[in-house]
Each structure stands twice: as C-alpha cells, then as structure tokens.
PQR file with spaces between the fields and no chain letter, atoms N, CA, C, O and H, PARSE charges and radii, in Angstrom:
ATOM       1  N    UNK     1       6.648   -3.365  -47.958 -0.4000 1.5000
ATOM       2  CA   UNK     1       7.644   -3.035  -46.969 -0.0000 2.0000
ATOM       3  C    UNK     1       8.618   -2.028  -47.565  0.5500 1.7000
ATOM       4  O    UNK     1       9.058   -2.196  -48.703 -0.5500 1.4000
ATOM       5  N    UNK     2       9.035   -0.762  -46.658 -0.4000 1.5000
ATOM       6  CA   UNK     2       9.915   -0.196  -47.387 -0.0000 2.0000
ATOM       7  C    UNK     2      11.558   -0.895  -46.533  0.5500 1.7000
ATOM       8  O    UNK     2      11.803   -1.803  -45.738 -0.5500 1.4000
ATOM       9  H    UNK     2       8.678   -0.625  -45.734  0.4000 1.0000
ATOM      10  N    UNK     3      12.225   -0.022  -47.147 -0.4000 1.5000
ATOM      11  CA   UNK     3      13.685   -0.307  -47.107 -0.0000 2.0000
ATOM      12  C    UNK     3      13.795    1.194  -46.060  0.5500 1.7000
ATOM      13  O    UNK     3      14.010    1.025  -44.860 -0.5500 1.4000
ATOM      14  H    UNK     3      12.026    0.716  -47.792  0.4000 1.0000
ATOM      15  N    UNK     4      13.693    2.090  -46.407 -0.4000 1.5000
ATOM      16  CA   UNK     4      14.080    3.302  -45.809 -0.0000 2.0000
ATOM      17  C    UNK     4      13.083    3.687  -44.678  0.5500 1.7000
ATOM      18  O    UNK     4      12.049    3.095  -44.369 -0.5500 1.4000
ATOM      19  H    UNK     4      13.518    2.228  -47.382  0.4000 1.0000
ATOM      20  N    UNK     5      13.736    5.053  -44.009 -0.4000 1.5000
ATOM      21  CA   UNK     5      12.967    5.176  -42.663 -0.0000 2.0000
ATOM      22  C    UNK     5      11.905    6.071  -43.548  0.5500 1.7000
ATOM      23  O    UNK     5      11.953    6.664  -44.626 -0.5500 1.4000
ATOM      24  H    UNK     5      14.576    5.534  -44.259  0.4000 1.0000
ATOM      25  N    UNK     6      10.490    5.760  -42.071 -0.4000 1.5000
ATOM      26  CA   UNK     6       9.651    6.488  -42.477 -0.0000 2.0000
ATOM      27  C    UNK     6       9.445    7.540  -42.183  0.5500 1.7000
ATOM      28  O    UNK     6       9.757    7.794  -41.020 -0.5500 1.4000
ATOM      29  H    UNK     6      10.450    5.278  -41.196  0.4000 1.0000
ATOM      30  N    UNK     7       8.841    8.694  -42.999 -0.4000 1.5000
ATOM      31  CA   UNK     7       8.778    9.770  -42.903 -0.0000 2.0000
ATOM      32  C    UNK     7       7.919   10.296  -41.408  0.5500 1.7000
ATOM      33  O    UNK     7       6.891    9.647  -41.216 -0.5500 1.4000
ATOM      34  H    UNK     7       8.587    8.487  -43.944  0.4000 1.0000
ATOM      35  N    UNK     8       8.145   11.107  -40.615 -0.4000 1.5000
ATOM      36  CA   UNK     8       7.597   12.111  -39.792 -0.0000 2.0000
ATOM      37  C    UNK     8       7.733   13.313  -39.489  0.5500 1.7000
ATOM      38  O    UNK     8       8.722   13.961  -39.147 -0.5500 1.4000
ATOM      39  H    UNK     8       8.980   11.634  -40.770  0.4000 1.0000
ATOM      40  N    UNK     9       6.706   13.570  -39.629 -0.4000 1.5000
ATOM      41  CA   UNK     9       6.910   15.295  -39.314 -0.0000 2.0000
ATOM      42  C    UNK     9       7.370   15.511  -38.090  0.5500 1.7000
ATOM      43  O    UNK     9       7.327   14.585  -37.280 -0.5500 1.4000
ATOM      44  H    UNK     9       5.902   13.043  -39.907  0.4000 1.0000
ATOM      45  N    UNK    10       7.931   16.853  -37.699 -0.4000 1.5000
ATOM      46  CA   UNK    10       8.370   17.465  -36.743 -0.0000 2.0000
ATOM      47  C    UNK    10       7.524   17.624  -35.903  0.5500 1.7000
ATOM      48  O    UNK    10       7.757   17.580  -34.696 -0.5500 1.4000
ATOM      49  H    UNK    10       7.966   17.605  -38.357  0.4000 1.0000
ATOM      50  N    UNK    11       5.810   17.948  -36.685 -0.4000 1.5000
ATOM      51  CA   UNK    11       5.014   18.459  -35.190 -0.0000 2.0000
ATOM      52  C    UNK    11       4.579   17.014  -34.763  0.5500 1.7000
ATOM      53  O    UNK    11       4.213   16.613  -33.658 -0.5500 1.4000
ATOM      54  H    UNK    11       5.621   17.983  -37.667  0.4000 1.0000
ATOM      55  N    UNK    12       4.703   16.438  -35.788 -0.4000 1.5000
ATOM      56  CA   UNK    12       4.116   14.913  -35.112 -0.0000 2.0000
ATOM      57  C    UNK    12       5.330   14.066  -34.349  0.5500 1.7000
ATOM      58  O    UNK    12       5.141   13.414  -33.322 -0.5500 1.4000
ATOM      59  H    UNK    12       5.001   16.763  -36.685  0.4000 1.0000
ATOM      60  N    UNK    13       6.056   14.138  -34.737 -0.4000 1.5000
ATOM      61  CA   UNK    13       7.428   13.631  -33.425 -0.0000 2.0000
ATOM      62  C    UNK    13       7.271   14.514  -31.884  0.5500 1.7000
ATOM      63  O    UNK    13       7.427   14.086  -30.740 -0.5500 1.4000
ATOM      64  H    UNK    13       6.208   14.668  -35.571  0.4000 1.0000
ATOM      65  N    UNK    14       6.841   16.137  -32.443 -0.4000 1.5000
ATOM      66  CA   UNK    14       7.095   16.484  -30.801 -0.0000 2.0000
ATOM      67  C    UNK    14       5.554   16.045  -30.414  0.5500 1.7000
ATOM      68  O    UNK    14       5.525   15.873  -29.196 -0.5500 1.4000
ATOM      69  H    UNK    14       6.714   16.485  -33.371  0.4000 1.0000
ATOM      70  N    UNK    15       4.435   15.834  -30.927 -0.4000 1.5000
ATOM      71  CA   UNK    15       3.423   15.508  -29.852 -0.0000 2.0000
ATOM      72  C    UNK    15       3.713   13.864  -29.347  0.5500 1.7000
ATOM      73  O    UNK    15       3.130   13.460  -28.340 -0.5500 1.4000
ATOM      74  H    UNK    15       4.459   15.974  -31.916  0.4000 1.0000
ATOM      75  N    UNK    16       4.544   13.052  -30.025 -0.4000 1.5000
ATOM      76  CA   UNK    16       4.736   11.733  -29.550 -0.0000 2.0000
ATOM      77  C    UNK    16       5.340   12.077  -28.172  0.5500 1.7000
ATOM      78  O    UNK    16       4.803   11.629  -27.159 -0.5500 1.4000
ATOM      79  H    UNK    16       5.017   13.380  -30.843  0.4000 1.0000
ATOM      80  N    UNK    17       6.462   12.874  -28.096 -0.4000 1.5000
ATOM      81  CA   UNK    17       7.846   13.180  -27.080 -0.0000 2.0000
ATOM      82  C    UNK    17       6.593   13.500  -26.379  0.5500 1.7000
ATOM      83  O    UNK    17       6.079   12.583  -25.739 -0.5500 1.4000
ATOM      84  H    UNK    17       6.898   13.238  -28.919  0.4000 1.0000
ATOM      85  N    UNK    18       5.875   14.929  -26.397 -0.4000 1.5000
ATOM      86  CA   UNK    18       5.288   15.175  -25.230 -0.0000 2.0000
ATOM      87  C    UNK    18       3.976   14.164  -24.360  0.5500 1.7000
ATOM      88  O    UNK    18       3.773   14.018  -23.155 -0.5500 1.4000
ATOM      89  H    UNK    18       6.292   15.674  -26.918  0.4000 1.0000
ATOM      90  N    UNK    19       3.056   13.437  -25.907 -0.4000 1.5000
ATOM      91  CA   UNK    19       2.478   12.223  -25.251 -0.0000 2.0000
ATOM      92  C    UNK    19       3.166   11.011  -24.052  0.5500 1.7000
ATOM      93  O    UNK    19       2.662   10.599  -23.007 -0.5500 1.4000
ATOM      94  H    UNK    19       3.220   13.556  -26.887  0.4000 1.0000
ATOM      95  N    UNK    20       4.502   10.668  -24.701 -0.4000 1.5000
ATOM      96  CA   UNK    20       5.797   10.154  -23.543 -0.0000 2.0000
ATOM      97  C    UNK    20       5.589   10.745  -22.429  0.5500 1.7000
ATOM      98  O    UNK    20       5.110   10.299  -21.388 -0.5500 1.4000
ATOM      99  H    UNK    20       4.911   11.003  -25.550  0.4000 1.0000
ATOM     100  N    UNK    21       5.968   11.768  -22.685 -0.4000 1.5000
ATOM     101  CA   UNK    21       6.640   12.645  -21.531 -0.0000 2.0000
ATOM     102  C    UNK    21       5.835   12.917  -20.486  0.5500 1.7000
ATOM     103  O    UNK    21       6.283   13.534  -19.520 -0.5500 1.4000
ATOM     104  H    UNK    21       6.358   12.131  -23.531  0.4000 1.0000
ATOM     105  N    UNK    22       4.190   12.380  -20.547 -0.4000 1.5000
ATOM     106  CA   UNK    22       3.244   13.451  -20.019 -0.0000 2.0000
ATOM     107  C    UNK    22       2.989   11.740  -19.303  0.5500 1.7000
ATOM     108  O    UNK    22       2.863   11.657  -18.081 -0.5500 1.4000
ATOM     109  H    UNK    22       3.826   11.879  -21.332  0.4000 1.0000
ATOM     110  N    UNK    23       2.933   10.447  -20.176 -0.4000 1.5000
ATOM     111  CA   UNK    23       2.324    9.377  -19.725 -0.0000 2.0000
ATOM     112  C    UNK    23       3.882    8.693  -18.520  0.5500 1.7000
ATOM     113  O    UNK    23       3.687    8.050  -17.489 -0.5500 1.4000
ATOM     114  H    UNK    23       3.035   10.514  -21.168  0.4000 1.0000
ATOM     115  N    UNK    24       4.728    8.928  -18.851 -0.4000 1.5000
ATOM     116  CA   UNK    24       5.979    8.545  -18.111 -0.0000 2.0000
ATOM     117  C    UNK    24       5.790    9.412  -16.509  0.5500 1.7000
ATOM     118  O    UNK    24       6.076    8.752  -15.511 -0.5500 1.4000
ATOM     119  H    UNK    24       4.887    9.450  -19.688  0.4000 1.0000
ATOM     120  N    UNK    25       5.413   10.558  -16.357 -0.4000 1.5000
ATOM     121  CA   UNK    25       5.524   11.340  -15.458 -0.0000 2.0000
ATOM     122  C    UNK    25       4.425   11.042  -14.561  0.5500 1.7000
ATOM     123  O    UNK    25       4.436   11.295  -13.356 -0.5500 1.4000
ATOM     124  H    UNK    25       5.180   11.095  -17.168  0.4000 1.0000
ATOM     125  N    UNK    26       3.061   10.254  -15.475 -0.4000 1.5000
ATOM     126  CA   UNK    26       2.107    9.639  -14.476 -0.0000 2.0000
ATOM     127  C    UNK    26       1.870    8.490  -14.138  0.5500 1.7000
ATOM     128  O    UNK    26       0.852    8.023  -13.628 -0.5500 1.4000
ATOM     129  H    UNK    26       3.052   10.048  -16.453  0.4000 1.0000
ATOM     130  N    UNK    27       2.654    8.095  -14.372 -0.4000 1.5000
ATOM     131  CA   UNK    27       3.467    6.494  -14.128 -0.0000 2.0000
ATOM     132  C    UNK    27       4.576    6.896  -12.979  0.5500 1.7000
ATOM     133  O    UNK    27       4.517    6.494  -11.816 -0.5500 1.4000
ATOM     134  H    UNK    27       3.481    8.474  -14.786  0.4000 1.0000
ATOM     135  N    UNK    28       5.458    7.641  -13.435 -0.4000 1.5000
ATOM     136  CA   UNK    28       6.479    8.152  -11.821 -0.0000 2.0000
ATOM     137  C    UNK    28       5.098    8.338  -10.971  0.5500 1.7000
ATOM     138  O    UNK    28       4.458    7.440  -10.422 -0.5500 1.4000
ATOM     139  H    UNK    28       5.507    7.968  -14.379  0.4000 1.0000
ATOM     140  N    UNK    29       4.793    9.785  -11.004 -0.4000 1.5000
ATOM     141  CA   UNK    29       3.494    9.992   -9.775 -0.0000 2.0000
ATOM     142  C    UNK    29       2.363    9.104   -9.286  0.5500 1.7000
ATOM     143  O    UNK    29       1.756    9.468   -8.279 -0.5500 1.4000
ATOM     144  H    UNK    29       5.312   10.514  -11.450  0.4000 1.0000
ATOM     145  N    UNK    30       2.069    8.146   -9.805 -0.4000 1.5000
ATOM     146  CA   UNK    30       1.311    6.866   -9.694 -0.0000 2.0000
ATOM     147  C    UNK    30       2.595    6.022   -8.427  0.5500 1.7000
ATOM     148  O    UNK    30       2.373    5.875   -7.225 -0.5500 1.4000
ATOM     149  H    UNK    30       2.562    7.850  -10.623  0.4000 1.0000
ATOM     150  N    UNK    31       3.491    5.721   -8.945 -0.4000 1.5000
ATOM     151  CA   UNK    31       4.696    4.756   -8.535 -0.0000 2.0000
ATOM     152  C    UNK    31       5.248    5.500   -7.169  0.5500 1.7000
ATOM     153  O    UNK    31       5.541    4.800   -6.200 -0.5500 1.4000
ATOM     154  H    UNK    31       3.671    5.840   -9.921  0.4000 1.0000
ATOM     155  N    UNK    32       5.348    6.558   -7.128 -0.4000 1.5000
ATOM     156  CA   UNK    32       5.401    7.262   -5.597 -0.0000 2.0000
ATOM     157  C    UNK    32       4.379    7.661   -4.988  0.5500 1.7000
ATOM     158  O    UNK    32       4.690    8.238   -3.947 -0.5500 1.4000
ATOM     159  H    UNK    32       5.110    7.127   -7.916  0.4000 1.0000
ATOM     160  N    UNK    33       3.129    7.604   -5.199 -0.4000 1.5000
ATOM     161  CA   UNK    33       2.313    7.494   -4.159 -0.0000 2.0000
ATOM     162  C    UNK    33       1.786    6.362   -3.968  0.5500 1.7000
ATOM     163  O    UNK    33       1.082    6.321   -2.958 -0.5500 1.4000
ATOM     164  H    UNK    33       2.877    7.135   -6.046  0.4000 1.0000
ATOM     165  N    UNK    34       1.896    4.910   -4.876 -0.4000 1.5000
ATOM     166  CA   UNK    34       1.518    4.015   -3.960 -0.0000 2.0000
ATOM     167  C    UNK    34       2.794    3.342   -2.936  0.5500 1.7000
ATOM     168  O    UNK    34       2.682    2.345   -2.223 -0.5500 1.4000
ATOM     169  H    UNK    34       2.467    4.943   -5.696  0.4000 1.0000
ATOM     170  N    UNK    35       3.929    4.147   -3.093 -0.4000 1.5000
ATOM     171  CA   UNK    35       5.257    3.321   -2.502 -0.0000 2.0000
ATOM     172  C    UNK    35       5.201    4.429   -1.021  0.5500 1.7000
ATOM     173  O    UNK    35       6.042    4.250   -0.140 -0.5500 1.4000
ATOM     174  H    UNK    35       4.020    4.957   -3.673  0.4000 1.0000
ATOM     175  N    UNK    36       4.239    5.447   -0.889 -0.4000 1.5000
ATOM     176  CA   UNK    36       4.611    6.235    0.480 -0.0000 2.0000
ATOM     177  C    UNK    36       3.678    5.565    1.692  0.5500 1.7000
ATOM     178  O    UNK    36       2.527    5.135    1.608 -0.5500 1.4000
ATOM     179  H    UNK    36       3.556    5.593   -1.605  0.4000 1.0000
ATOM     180  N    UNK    37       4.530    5.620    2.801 -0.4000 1.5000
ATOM     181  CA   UNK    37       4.153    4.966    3.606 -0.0000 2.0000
ATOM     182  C    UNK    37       2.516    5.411    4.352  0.5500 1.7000
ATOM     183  O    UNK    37       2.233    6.604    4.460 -0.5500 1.4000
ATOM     184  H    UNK    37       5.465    5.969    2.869  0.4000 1.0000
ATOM     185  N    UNK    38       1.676    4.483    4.757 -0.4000 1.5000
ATOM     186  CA   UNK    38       0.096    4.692    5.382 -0.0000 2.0000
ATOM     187  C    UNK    38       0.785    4.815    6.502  0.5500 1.7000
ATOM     188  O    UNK    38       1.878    4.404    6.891 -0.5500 1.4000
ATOM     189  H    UNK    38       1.906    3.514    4.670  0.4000 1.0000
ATOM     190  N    UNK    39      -0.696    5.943    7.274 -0.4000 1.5000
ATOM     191  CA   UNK    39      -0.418    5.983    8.481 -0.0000 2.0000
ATOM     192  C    UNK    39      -0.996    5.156    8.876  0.5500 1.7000
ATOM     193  O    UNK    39      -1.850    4.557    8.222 -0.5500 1.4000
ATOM     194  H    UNK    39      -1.584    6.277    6.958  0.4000 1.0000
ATOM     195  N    UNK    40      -0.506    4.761   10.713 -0.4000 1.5000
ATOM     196  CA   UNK    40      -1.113    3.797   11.530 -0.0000 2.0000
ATOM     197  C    UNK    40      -2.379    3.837   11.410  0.5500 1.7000
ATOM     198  O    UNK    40      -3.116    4.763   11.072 -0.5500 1.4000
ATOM     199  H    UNK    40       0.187    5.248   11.244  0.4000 1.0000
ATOM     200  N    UNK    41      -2.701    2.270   11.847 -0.4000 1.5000
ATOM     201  CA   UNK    41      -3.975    2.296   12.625 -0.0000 2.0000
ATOM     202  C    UNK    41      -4.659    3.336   13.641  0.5500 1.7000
ATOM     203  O    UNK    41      -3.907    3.490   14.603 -0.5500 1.4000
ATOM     204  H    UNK    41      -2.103    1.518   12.121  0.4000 1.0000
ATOM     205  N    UNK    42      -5.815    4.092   13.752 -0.4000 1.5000
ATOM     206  CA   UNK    42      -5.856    4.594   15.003 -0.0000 2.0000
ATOM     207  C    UNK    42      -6.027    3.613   16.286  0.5500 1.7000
ATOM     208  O    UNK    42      -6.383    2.435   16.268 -0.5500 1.4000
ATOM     209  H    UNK    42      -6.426    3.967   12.970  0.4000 1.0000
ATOM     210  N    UNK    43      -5.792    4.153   17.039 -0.4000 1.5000
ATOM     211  CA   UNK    43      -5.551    3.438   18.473 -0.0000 2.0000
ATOM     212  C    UNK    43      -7.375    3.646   19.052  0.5500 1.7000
ATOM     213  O    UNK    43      -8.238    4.525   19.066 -0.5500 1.4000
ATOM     214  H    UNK    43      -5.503    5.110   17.054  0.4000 1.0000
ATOM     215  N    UNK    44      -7.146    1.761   19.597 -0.4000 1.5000
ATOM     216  CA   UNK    44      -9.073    1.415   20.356 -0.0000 2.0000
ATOM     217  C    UNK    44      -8.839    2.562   21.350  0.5500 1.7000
ATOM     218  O    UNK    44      -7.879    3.131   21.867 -0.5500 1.4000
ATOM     219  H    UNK    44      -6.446    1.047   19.585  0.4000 1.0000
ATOM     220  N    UNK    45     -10.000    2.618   21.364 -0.4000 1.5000
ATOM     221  CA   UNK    45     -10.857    3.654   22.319 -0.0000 2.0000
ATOM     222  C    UNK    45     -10.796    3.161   23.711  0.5500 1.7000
ATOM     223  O    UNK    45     -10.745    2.053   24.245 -0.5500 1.4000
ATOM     224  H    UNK    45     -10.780    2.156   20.944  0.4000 1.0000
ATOM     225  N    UNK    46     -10.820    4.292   24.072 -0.4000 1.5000
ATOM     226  CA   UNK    46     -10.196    3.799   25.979 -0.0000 2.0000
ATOM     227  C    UNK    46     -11.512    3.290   26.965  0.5500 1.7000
ATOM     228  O    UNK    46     -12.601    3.714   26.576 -0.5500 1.4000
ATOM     229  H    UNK    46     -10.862    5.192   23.638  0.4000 1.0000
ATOM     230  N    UNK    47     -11.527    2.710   27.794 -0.4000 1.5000
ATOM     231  CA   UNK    47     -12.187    2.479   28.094 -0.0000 2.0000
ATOM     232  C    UNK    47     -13.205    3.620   28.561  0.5500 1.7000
ATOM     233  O    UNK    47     -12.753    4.753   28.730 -0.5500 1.4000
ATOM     234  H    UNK    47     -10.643    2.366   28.110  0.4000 1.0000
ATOM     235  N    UNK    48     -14.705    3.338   28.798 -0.4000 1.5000
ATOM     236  CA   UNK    48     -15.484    4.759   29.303 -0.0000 2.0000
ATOM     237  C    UNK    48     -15.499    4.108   30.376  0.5500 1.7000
ATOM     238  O    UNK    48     -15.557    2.898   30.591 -0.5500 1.4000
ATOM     239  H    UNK    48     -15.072    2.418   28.661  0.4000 1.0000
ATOM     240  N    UNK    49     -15.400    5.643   31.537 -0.4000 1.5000
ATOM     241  CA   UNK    49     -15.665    5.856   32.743 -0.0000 2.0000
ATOM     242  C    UNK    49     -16.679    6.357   33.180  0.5500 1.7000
ATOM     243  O    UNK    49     -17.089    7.495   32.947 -0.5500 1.4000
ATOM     244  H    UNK    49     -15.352    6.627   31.362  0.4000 1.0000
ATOM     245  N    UNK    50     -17.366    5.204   34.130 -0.4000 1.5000
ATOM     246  CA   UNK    50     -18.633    6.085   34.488 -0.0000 2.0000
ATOM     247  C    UNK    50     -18.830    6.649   35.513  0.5500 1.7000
ATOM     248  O    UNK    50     -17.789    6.736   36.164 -0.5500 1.4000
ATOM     249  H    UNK    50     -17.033    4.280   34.319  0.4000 1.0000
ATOM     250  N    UNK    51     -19.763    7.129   36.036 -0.4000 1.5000
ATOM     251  CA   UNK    51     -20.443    7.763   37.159 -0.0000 2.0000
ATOM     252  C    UNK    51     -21.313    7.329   38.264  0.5500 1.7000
ATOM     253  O    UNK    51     -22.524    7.120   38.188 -0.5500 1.4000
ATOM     254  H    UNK    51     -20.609    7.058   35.507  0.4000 1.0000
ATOM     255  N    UNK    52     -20.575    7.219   39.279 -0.4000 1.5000
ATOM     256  CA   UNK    52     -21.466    6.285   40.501 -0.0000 2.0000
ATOM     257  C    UNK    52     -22.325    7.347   41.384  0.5500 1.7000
ATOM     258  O    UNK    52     -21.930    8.506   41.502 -0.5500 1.4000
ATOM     259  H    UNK    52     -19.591    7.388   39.341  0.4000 1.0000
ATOM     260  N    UNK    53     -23.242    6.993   41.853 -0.4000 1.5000
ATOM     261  CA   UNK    53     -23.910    7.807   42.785 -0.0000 2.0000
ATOM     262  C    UNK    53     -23.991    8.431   43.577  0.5500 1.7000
ATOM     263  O    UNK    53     -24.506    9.510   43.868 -0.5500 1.4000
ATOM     264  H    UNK    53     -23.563    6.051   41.757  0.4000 1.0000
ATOM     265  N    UNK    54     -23.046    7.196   44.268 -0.4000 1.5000
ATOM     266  CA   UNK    54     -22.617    7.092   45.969 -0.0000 2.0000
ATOM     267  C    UNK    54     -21.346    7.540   45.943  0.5500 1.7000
ATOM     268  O    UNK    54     -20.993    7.875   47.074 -0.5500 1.4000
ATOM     269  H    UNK    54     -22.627    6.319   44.031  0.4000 1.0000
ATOM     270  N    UNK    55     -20.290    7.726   44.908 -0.4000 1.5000
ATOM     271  CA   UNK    55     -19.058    8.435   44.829 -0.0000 2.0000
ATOM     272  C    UNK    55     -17.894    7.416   45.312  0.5500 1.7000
ATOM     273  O    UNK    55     -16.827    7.636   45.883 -0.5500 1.4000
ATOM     274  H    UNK    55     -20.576    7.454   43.989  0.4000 1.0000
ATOM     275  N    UNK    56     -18.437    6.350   44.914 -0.4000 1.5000
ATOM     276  CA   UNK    56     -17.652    4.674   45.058 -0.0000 2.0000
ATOM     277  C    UNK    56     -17.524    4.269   43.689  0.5500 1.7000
ATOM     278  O    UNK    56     -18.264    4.997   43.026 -0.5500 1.4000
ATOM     279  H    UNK    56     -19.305    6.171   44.450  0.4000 1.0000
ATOM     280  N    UNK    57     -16.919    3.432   42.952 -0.4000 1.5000
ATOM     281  CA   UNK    57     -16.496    2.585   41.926 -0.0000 2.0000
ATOM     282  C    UNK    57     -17.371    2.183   40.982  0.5500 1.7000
ATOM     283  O    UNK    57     -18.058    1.356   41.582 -0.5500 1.4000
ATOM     284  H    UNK    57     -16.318    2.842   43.491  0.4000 1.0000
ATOM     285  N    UNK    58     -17.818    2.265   39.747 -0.4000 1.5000
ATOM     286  CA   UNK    58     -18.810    1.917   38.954 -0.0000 2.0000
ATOM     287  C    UNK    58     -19.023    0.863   39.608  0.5500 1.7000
ATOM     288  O    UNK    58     -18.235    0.724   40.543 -0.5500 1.4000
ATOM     289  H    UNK    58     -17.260    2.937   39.260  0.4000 1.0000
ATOM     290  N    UNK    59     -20.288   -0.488   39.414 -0.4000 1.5000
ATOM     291  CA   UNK    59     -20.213   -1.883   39.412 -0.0000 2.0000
ATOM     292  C    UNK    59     -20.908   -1.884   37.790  0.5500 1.7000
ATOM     293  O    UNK    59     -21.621   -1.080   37.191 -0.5500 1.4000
ATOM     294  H    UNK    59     -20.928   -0.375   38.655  0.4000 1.0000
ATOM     295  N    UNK    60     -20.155   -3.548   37.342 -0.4000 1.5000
ATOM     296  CA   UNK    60     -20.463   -3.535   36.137 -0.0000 2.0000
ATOM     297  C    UNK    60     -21.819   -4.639   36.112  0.5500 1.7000
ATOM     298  O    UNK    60     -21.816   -5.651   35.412 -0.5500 1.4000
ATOM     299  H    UNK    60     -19.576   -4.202   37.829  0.4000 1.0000
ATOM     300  N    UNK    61     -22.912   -4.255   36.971 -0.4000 1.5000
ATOM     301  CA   UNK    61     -23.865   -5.241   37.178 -0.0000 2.0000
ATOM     302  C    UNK    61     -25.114   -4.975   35.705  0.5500 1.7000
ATOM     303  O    UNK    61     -25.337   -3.921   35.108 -0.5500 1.4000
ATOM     304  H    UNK    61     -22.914   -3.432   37.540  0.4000 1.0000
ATOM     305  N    UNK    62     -25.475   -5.780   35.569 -0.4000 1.5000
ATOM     306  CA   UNK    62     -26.509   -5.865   34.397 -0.0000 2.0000
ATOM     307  C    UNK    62     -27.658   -4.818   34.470  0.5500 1.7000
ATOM     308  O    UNK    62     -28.207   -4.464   33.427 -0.5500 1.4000
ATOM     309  H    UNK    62     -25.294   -6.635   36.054  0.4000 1.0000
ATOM     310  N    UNK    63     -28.043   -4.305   35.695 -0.4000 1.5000
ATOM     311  CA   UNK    63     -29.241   -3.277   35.700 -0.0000 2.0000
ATOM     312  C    UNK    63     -28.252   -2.115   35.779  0.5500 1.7000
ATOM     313  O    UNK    63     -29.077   -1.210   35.657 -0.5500 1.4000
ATOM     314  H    UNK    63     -27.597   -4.592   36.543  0.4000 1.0000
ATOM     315  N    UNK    64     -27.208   -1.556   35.883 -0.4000 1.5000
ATOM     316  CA   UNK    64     -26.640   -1.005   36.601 -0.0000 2.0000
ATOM     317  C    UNK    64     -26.826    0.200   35.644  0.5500 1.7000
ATOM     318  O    UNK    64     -27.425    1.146   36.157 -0.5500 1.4000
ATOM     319  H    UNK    64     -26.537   -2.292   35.983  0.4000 1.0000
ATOM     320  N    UNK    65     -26.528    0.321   34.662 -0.4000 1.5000
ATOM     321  CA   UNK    65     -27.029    1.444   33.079 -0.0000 2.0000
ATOM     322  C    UNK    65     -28.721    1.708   33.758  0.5500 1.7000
ATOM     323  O    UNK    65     -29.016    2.569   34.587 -0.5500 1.4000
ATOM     324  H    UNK    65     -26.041   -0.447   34.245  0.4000 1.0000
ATOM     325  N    UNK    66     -29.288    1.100   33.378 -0.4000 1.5000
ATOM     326  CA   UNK    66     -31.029    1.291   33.384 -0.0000 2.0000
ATOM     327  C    UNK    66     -31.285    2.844   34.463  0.5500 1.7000
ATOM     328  O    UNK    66     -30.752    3.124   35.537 -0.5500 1.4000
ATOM     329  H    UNK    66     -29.048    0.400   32.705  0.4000 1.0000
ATOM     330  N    UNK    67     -32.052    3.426   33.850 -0.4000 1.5000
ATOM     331  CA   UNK    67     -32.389    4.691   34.920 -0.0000 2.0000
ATOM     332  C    UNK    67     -33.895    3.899   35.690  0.5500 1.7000
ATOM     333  O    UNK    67     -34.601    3.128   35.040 -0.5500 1.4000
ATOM     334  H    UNK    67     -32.485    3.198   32.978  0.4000 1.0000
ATOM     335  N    UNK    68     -34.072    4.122   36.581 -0.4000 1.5000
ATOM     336  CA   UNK    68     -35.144    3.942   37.501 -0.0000 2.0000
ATOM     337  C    UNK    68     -36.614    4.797   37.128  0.5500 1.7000
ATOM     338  O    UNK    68     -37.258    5.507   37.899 -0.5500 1.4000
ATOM     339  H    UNK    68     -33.499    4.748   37.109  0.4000 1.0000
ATOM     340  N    UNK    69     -36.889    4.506   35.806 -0.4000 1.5000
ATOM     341  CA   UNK    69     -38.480    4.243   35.876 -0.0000 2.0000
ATOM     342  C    UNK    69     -39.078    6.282   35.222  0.5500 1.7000
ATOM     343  O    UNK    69     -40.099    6.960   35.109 -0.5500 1.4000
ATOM     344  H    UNK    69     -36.365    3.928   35.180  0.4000 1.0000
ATOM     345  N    UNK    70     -37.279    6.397   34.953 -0.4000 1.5000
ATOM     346  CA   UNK    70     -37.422    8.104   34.756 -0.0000 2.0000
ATOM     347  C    UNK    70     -37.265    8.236   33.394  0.5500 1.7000
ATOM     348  O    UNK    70     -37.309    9.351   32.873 -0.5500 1.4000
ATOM     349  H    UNK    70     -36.450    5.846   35.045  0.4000 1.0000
C-alpha cells in the first residue's frame, strides 16, 4: 500500500475525462428518449360500407358477400 497519490499521466487522465464524458452523455441520451412521450394508439378502423344492388341498405345476411355462381 502506498501512502502517497498515485501517479497519472496527463494523457491518461484526459482519456478517463473523455471516456466519462462520452459514457455520461449516453446515459443523458438513453434517459431522454426513454422519458419522451409515445404516440397514441392508432384509432379501429371504421366500419366498411358496402354496396347494395337495388340502391337500398346493405343486409348483413350470411349469403349476402357470396357472388352468384360468377
């Protein structure tokens, strides 16, 4: 064990500062993009409208889709 501080070089202190400096800043940018708000849900799909023949009201009868044999 020593008693006194240990020796470091200058270039090796500034690559510590900039290793810091570089891991702190992606820790901020990490920390603000998971804190920004999601957008909504998109909104259900509207109902589909169909097309009657006779120029009257869909009916929602069980054959009523099926084309006739075409």
């Amino acid at each position: 064990m020593t008693s006194g501080r240990l020796h470091v070089s200058t270039r090796t202190r500034n690559r510590l500062i900039a290793a810091a400096t570089i891991v702190v800043a992606g820790g901020v940018a990490w920390l603000v993009r998971s804190k920004r708000p999601q957008p909504p849900q998109p909104a259900p799909a509207p109902p589909r409208i169909g097309y009657s023949r006779n120029g009257s009201a869909p009916t929602p009868l069980a054959g009523a889709a099926v084309e006739n044999g075409h």
